[in-house]
N, C-alpha and C positions, 0 to 999 in steps of 0.2 A: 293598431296596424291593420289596415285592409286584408282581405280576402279575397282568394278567389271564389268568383261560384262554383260549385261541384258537377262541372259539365264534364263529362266524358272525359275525365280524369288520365284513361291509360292510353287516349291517343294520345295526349302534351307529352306521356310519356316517351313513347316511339320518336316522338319530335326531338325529346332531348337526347337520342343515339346519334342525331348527328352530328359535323363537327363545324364550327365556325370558321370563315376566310380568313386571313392573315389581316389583309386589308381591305378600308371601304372599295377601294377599287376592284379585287373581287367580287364583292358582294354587287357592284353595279355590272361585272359583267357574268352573273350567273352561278358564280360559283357554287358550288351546294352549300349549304349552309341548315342548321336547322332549325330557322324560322323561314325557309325559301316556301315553304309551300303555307305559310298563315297570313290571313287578311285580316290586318288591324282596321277598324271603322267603330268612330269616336261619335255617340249616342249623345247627344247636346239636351236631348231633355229628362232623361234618365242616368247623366252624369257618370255614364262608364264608356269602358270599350268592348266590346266585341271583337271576339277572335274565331276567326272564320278558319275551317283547315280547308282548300281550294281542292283537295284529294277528292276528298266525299262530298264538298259545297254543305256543309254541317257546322253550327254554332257547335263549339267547346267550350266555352269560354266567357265571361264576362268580367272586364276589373273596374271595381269602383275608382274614380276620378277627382277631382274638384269640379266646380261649379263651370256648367258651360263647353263640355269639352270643344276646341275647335280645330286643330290639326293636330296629327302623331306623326313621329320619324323616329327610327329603329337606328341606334349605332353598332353592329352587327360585333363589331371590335369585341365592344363590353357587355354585350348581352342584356342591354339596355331600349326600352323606350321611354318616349319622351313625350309629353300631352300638353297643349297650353290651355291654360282655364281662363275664358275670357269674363266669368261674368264675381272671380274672386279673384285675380289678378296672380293665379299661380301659376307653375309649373310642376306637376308631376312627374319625377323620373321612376321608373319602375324596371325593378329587376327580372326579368325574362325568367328566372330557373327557378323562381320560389312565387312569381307572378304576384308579386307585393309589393305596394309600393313602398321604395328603399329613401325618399328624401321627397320633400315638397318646398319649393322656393317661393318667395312672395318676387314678384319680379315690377314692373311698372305697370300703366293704366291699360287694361285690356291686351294682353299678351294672346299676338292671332297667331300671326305665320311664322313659319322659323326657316332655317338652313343648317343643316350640318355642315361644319370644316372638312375640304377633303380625307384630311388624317383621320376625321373620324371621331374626333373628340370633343373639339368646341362646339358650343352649337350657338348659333345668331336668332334670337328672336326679337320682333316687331312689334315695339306692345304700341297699337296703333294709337289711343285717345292721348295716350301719354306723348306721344312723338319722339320715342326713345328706341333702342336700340338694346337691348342686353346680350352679352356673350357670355355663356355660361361653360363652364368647365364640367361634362359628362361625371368624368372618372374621378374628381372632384366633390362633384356634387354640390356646386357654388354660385354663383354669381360674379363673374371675374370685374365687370367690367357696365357701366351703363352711360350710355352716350346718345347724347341732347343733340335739339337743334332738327329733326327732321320732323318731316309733313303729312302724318299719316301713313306710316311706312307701311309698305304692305308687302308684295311677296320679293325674294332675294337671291341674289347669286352669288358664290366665289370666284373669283378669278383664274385661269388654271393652274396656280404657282400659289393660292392660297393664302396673299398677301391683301388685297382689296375685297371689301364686301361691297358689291351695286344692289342697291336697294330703291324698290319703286316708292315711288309718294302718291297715296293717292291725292292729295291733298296740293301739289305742286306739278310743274309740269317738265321736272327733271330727278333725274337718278341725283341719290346721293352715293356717294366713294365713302368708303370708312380701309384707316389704314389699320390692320388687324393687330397687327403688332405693339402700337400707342393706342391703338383705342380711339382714335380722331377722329372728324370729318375732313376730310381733306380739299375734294371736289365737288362741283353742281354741274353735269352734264343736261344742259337743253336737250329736249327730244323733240327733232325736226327743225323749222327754223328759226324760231323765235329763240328770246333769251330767258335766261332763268327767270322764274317768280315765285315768288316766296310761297305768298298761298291763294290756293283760288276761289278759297271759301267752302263753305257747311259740304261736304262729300255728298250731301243727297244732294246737291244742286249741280254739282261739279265730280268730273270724273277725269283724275289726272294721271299717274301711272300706274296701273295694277299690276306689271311687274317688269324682270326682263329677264327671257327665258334666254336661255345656254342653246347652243348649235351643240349636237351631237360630242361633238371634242372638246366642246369646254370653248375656244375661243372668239367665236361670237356671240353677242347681247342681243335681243329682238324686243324689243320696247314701244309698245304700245301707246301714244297719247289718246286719252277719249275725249276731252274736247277738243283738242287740234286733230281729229281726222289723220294722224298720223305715225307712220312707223318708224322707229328710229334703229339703224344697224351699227352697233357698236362691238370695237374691237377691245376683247375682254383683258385684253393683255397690255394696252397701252392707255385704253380710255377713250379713245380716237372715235367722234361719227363717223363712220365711213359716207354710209347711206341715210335718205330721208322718203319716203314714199308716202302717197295717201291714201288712206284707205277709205272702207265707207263708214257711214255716221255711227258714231260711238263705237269706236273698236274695245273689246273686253280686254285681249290681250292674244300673243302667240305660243302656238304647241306646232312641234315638229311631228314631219312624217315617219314612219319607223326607220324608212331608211335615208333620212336626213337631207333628203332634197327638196322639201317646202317646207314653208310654216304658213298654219292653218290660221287665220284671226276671225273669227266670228265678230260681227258689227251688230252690236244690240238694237240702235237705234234704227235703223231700215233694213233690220232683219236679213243680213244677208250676209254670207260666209267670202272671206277674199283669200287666196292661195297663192305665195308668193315664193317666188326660187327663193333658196337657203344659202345660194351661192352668186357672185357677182353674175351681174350687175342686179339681182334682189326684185326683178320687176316683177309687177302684178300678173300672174299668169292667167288667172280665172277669175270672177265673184260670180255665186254660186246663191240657190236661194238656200238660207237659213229658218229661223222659226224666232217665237219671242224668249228673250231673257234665257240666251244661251249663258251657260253657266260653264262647260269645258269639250273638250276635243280630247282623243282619245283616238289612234291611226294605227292602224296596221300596214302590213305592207303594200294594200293596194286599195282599202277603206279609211273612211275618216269618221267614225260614231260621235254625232255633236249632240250634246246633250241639254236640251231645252224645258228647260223649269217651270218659263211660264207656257209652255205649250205641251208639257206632257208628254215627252216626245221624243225621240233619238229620230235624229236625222241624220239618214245616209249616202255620205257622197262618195262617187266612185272616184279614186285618183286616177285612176289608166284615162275615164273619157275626161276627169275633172266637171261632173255634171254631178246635180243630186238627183238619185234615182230611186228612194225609197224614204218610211220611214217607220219607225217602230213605235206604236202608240201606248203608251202607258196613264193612264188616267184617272185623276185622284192620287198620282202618286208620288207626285213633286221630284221628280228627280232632280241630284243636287251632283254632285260629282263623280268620276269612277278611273279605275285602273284597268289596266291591262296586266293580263298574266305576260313572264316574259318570253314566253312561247308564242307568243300573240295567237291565242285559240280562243282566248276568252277574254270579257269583259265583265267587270264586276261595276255597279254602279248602285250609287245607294239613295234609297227611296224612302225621305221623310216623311209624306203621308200618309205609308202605309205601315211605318217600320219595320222595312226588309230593306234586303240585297237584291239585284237583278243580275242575273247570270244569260250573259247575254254569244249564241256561237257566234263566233267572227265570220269561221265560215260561208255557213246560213245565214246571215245577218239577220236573226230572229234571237227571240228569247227564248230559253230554254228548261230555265228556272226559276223559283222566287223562292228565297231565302229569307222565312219568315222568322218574325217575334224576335229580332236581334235587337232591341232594345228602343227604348221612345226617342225619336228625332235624329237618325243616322243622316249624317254629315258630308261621309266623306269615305274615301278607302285609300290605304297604304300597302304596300307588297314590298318585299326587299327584290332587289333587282332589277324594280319597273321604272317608268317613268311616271313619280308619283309628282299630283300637283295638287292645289288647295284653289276654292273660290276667288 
């Protein structure tokens, strides 16, 4: 049975005074909770996680993992998280109050990104080389369900009724539907205007959907194509294109603003940021300069922190002028993903080449701290509350 390490033992415990949300939908709008104030970030070369308490910005914590970790998600319900191990094809579920891992699944080929079920208890992962799909049972602790036939599935959404999973391919250049209840495929949603296609070849050559992000309320999809230059607006609740927009060369994918009226898409390939209403009619309001190999977005309510891998770099655009007007240079330190606290005062982002955290004021939009020695090849970061996303 794993361990935890003996990190500052009697904060977790002050942590476990407090009381859990009824449901995940508290826990998404703030509710206290008490893991509201820890930052889980999954160490891929040192095969744990890292528990951040965001109180003090202090390592407590470290839990050994499986091989590879690549993203975590917290079922607040059951006092549960969740790890996917991409490079031993498992899943770690681990118990929050004894910080040990309670079950480890073998799930299909390279298990990346996942989704939790609104309820709070299924959870969707993407085991991408395999082209499968697994729903796994939390509270369970199982493997319900494994479901064939998709194209490199990468990141996913639920419907807001909890009955459809949209899931991107990177691999193709449409969403696939899964009906939760059977376990099926049901639908291939084209993104933009072409027709579906099965696959568009090797992922390093082709970049097809990397995901489709949720509008604020759950009922819009914002779907990205990267080789069609294009955005696709889909109604989460019926399946329906509404909209189809272009964007610039190689868009990654969309994140909203904090208060729900753009989504930000960074374009890898000409390096430039396009900002687009969240509401009809969806049209292109700005493009903005970006930097290389933007990896995510991260918005406050009148900033947008983009976060540039291969430039070292947080870029800062003001949403009031819609211009970029700064940028936070980080170098040698590969920044890869981050969260926002849900206060939006702070950003955390994690930095693989130097193995720390970036604590970064929203404010100021400067950095403020570096949260070292969390472990070799930090990943990514998770927050209950926030709006957490994965590469």
């Amino acid at each position: 049975m794993t361990k935890i390490f003996p990190l500052a033992t009697s904060i977790i415990a002050i942590a476990l005074a407090l009381v859990f949300p009824s449901t995940q939908a508290d826990a998404h709008h703030h509710v206290q909770n008490k893991w509201a104030n820890h930052l889980f970030v999954p160490n891929r070369e040192s095969n744990d996680i890292a528990v951040i308490d965001t109180r003090s910005d202090t390592l407590i914590a470290r839990i050994p993992v499986g091989a590879t970790p690549h993203q975590v998600t917290l079922a607040p319900t059951l006092g549960k998280l969740a790890v996917t191990n991409s490079a031993d094809n498992t899943l770690s579920i681990i118990d929050l109050e004894s910080m040990q891992t309670s079950a480890t699944l073998t799930l299909g080929n390279t298990p990346e990104h996942m989704q939790l079920h609104p309820e709070g208890e299924i959870l969707a992962v993407g085991n991408i080389e395999g082209g499968t799909i697994s729903l796994v049972s939390l509270r369970e602790e199982v493997e319900l369900h494994r479901i064939a036939g998709l194209h490199e599935p990468h990141n996913m959404t639920f419907s807001p009724d909890g009955k459809s999973l949209y899931v991107g391919n990177l691999g193709a250049n449409f969403l696939s539907v899964i009906d939760v209840e059977s376990a099926e495929l049901t639908e291939r949603l084209p993104v933009g205007s072409g027709r579906a296609t099965a696959s568009l070849g090797a992922s390093d050559e082709h970049q097809g959907i990397i995901d489709v992000t949720a509008s604020p309320d759950g009922s819009l999809g914002f779907a990205a194509f990267g080789d069609g230059d294009a955005l696709g607006v889909f109604d989460l609740r019926t399946g329906e294109q509404i909209a189809s927009r272009p964007t610039g060369d190689l868009p990654w994918r969309a994140y909203p603003s904090a208060d729900g009226a753009y989504m930000i898409v960074p374009n890898n390939g000409d390096r430039t940021v396009s900002i687009f209403e969240a509401g009809a009619p969806f049209e292109e309001v700005a493009r903005v300069e970006g930097a290389e190999d933007m990896t995510g977005v991260n918005a406050s309510r009148d900033t947008a922190f983009v976060i540039a891998r291969g430039g070292e770099e947080i870029v800062i655009i003001d949403l009031e002028s819609l211009e970029t007007v700064d940028t936070i240079a980080l170098p040698g330190a590969s920044p890869e993903t981050g969260v926002l606290t849900p206060d939006g005062e702070k950003l955390y982002v994690a930095l693989s080449g130097t193995n720390a955290v970036a604590v970064i004021d929203v404010e100021r939009r400067e950095m403020s701290k570096r949260i070292e020695d969390v472990g070799a090849g930090p990943w990514g970061a998770f927050l209950l509350g926030a709006d957490n996303y994965c590469h």
